[in-house]
N, C-alpha and C positions, 0 to 999 in steps of 0.2 A: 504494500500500500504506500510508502514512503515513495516509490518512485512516480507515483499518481499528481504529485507536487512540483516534480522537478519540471524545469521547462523544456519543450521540446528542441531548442537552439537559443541556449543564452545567449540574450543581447545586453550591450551596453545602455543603461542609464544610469546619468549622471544627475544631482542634484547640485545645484549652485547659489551660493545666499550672495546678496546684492547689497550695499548698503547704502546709503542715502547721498554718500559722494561717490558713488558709482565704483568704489573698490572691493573687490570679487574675494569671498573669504574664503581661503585656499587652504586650509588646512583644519584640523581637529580642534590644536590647540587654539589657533586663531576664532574660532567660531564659540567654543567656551569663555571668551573674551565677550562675545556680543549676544550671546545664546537668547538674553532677556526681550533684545529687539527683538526676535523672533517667536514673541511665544503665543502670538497671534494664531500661528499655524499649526494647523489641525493635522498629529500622526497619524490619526487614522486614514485623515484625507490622500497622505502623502504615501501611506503605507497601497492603498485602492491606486494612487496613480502609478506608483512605480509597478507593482501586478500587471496593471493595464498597458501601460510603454512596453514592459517586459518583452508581452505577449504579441504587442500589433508590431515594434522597430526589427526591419531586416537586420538578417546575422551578420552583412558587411556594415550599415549603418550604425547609428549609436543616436538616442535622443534625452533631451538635458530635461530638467526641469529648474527653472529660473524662479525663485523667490526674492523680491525685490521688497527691500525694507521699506523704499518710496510707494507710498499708495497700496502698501501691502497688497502688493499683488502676487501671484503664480502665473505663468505662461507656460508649457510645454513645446518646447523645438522636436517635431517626430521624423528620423528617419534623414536625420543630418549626414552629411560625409564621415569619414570616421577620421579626418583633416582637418572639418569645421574649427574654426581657431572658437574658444570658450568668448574670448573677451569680444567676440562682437555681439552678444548677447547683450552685451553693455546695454546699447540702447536698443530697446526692444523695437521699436520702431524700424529700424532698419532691415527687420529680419520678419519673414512672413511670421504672423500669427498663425500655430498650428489648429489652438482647442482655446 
């Protein structure tokens, strides 16, 4: 039964927190640092979207989810290059809206 879980072709997603000067927090320790700006956001939520990216992003692709401290918002990038540079996520605007 345990293998009823695993997924058929792990993909990459990535999750990325954003802060309000638009610098991208790149590590563990770093986000323990600001963990409180974020407590907005819902694990459960985040736990339902990465399942979901899992399942829909190609095995060459990889897709992000961007949490931005400004306007608390989430956007999900699905099925990016697996080249896509992170920091143009920066401004969300630039980059289609997926979801």
């Amino acid at each position: 039964m345990e293998d009823s879980f695993a997924p058929s072709s792990p993909s990459k997603v990535t999750t990325v927190h954003i802060l309000d000067d638009g610098q991208i927090v790149g590590s563990l320790q770093e986000f323990q640092l600001v963990e409180d700006r974020f407590a907005w956001v819902s694990r459960a939520d985040m736990i339902t979207r990465l399942l979901t990216l899992r399942r829909i992003t190609d095995p060459e692709k990889k897709s992000v989810i961007a949490i931005y401290e400004q306007g608390k918002v989430i956007k999900e990038f699905v099925n990016l290059d697996e080249h896509f540079p992170i920091a143009a996520i920066l401004n969300a605007g630039e980059v289609p809206e997926s979801k």
